[in-house]
C-alpha positions in Angstrom: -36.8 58.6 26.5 -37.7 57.3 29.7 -41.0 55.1 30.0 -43.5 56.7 32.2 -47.4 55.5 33.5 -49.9 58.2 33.9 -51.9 58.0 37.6 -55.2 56.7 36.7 -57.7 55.4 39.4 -59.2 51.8 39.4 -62.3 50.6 39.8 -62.2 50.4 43.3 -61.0 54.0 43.8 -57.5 52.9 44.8 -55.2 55.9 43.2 -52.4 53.8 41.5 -49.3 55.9 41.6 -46.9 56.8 38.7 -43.5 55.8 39.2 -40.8 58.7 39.9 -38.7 59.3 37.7 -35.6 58.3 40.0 -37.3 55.1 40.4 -37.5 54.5 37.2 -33.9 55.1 36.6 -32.6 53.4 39.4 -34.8 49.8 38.1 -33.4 50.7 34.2 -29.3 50.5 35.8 -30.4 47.7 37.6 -31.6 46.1 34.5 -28.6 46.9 32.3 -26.5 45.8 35.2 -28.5 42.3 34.7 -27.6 42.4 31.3 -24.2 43.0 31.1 -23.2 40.7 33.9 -25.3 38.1 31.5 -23.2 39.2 28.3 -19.9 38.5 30.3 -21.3 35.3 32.3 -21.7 33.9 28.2 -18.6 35.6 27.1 -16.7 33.8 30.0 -18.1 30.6 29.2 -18.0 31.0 25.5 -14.4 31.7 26.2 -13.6 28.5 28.2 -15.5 26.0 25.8 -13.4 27.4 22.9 -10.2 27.0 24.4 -10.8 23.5 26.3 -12.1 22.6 22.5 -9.1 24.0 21.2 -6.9 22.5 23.1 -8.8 19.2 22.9 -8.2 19.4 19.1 -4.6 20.2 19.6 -4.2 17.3 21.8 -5.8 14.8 20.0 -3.8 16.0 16.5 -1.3 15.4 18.6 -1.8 11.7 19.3 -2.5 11.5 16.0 0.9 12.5 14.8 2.4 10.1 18.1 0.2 6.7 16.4 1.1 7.9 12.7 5.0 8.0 14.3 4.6 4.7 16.2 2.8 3.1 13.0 5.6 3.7 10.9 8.3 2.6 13.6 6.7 -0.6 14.4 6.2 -1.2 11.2 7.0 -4.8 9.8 10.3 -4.0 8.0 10.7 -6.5 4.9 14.5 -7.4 3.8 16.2 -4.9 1.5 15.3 -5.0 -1.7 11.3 -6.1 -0.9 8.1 -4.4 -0.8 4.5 -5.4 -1.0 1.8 -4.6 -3.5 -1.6 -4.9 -3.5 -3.2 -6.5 -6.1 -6.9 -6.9 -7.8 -6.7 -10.4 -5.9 -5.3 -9.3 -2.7 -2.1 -8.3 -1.2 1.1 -10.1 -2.6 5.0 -9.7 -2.3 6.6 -7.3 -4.8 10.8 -7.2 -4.9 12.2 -4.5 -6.1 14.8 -4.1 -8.5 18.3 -4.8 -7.6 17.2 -7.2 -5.2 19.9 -10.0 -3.7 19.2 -13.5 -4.4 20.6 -17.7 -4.5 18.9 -20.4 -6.6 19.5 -24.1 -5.6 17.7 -26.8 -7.3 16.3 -30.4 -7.6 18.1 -31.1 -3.9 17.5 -29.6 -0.3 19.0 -26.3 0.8 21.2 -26.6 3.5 23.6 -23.5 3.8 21.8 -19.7 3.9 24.6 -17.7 3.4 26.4 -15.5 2.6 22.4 -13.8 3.9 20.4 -12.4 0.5 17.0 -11.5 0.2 15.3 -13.7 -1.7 16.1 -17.7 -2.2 14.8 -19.5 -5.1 14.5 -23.2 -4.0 12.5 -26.4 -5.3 9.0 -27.2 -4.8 9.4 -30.5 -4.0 12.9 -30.6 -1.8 12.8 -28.4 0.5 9.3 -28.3 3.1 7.8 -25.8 5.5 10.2 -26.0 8.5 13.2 -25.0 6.1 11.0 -21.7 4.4 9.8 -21.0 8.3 14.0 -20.9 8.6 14.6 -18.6 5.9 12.0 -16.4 7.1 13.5 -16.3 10.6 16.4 -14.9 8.9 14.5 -11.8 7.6 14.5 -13.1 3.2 11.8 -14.4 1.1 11.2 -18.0 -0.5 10.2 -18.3 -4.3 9.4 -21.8 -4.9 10.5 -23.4 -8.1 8.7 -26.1 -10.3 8.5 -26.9 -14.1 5.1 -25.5 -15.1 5.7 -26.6 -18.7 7.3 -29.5 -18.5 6.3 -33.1 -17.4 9.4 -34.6 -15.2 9.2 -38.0 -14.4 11.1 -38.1 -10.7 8.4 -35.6 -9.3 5.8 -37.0 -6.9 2.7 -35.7 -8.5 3.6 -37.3 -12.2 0.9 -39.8 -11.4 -1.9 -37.1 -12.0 -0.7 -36.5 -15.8 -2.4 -38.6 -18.6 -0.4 -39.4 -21.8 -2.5 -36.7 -23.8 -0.8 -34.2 -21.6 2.8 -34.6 -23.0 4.7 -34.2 -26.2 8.1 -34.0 -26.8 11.6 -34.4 -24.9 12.9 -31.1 -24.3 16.5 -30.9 -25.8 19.6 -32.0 -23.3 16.9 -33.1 -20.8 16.1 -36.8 -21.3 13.2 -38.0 -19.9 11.7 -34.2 -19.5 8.8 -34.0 -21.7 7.0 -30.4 -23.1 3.2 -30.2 -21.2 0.3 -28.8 -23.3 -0.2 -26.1 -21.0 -4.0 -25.5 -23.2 -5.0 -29.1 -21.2 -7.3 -28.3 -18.0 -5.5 -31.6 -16.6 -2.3 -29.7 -16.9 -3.7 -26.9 -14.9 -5.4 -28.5 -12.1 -2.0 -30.3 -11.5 -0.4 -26.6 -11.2 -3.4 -25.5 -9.5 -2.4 -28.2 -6.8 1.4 -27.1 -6.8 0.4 -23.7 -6.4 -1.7 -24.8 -3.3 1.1 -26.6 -1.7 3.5 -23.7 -2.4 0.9 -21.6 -0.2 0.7 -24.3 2.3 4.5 -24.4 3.3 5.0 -20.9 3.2 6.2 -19.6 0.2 6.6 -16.4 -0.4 6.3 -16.5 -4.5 6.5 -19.1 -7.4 9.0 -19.6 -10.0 7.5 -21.5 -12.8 9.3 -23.0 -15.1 9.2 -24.1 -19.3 6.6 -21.6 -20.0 8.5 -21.1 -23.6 7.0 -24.3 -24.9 5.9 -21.6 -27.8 9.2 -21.1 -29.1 10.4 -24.7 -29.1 9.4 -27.8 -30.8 6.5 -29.3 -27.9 4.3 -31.5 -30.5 1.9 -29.0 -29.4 0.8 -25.8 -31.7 1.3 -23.7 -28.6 1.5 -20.1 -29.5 2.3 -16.5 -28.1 -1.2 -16.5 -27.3 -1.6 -19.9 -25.6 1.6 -18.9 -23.4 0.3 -15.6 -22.2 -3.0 -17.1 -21.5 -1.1 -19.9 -19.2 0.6 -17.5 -17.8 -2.5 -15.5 -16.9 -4.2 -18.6 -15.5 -0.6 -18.8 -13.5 -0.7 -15.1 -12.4 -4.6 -15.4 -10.9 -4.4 -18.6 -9.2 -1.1 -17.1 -7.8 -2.0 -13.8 -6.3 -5.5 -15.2 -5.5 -3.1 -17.4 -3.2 -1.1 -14.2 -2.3 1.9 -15.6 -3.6 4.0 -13.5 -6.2 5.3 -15.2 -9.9 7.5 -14.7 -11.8 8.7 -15.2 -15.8 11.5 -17.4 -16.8 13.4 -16.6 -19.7 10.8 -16.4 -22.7 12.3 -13.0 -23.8 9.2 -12.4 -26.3 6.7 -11.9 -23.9 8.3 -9.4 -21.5 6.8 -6.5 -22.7 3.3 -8.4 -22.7 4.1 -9.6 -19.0 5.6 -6.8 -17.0 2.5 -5.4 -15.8 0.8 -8.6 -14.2 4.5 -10.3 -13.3 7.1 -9.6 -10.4 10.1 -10.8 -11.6 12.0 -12.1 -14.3 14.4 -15.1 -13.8 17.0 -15.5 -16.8 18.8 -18.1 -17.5 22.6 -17.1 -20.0 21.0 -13.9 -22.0 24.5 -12.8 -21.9 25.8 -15.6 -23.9 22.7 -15.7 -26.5 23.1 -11.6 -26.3 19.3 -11.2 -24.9 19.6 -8.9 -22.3 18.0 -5.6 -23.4 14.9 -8.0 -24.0 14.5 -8.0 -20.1 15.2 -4.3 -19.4 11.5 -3.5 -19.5 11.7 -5.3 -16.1 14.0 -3.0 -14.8 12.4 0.2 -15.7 9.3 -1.4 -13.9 11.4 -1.2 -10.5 11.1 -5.0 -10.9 14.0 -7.7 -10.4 16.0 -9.0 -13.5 17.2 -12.2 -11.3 19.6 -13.6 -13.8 21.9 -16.4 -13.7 25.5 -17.4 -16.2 26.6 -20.8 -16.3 30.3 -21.5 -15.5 32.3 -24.7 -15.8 31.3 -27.4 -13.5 35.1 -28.0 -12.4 35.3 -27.8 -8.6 34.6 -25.3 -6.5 37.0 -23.1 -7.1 36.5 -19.7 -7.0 35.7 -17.7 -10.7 38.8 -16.5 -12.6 39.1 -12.9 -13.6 38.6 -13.3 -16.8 35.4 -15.1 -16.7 34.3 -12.5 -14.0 34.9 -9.8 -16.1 33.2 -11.3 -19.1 30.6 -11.4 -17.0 30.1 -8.9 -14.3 29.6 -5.1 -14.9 28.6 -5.3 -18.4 26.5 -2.6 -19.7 23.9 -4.8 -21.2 23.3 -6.4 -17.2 22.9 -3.0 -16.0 20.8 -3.5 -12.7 20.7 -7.6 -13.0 20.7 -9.3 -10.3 23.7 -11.8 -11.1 24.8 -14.8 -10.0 27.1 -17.2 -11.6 26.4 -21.0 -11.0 27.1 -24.6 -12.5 24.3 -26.0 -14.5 23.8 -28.4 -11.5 22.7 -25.5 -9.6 23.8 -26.8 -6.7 24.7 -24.1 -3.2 27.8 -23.4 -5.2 27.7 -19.7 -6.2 28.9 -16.3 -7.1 28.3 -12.8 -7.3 29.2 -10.0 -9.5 
């Protein structure tokens, strides 16, 4: 129904018209006109934003995907065999299983290859322009000192106090067992710990932490050498270095979670392997080491590389064979 006004007259006498009926139709197509040229005016525009939105969206998922792409290539890329972790105290090397490594001890390393991925060298031989060296060649540095021993040719043996060692370890003279309890003894491996971080190292290898097991003059336990090695482990990782166990087999399966490695030292002669396995199944490194005889430098003869190498027991060892020296002089299985 069209809308219509009745002619009334005003109050001055003026006759105010109706509108016609045409009128009034031509003013209602003119309004819907209005309104549907409005409608598409907003559809148009609606349109427009939703596509430029669109394809902003697109685009920017899009250099999302390009940064996630160039993230992973430029990537730092650690050696084969090495990944990071991070820990409750921060961020901290982790090698993995399998991982390629040399040891050489109580002297300076000189020769880096053949090129593996980890070298364990000492402490106190070797300093921060030789680790920056091993770095530039794309491996990792654990540093090695006796964290359960006192050893009287090492530089800091001035901090111990005579309550602090017991007995001479067997075949070492001169090497004495530490009470690892004493908070003398760990401020001194607080401080090695510290100058470990300050040259560079990458992780620490510290040794004689079996005092438990052998006769120290001290009634160190199971419990006193986890606890040591806890103290180890936090001052460690709070330092971002990794640690490591050596040898005492009995606390593996107590240490595996908190530990990154496992050096061992002959558990193929004392048939110990399977005690370090639990390493392995952790995706953690077994680095393990057989002594041969000291004559020369000869290469290893096939029968003592057999006796060695590919056993079942070593499955997933890291292996090297050295003289108990543990000089540069190496091989692998």
């Amino acid at each position: 129904m069209f809308f219509s006004r009745t002619s009334r007259s005003s109050e001055h006498g003026d006759k105010i018209e109706s509108a016609s009926p045409n009128a009034v139709h031509t003013r209602r197509h003119s309004k819907r006109f209005w309104l549907l040229l409005l409608a598409a005016t907003i559809l148009i525009i609606g349109l427009g934003l939703g596509l430029g939105l669109g394809l902003g969206l697109r685009n920017t998922g899009d250099d999302d995907d390009s940064n996630d792409s160039d993230d992973s290539n430029s990537s730092n890329t650690l050696p084969s065999g090495n990944t990071t972790t991070i820990g409750v105290n921060g961020t901290f090397w982790q090698p993995q299983a399998g991982a390629t490594w040399q040891i050489v001890l109580q002297q300076p390393i000189h020769t880096f290859t053949p090129l593996v991925s980890i070298f364990d060298i000492d402490l106190f031989e070797n300093n921060a322009s030789t680790i920056s060296h091993i770095h530039s060649l794309g491996s990792k540095v654990i540093c090695y000192f006796s964290a359960g021993s006192y050893e009287s040719f090492r530089p800091d043996t001035k901090d111990f106090v005579s309550a602090d060692y017991g007995n001479e370890l067997k075949g070492w003279p001169g090497e004495k067992w530490l009470d690892t309890r004493s908070e003398n003894v760990r401020a001194i491996m607080k401080k090695r710990l510290n100058l470990a971080s300050e040259i560079g190292c990458d992780g620490v290898d510290p040794d004689n932490v079996d005092g438990f097991v052998n006769d120290s003059g001290f009634p160190l336990t199971n419990t006193t050498a986890l606890d040591f090695l806890h103290f180890l482990a936090d001052e460690a990782h709070r330092l971002k270095l990794a640690i490591g166990l050596k040898n005492a087999g009995d606390l593996v399966g107590q240490t595996t979670g908190f530990l990154q490695w496992v050096v061992n030292e002959q558990c193929l002669q004392f048939k110990e392997c399977g005690l370090y396995r639990p390493f392995i199944e952790a995706g953690k490194p077994v680095l393990h080491i057989e002594y041969v005889s000291e004559k020369g430098n000869n290469d290893v003869n096939t029968r003592t590389r057999e006796e060695i190498c590919g056993q079942p027991a070593e499955e997933g060892f890291s292996t090297l064979m050295k003289k108990a020296s543990v000089d540069e002089w190496t091989e692998t299985c």
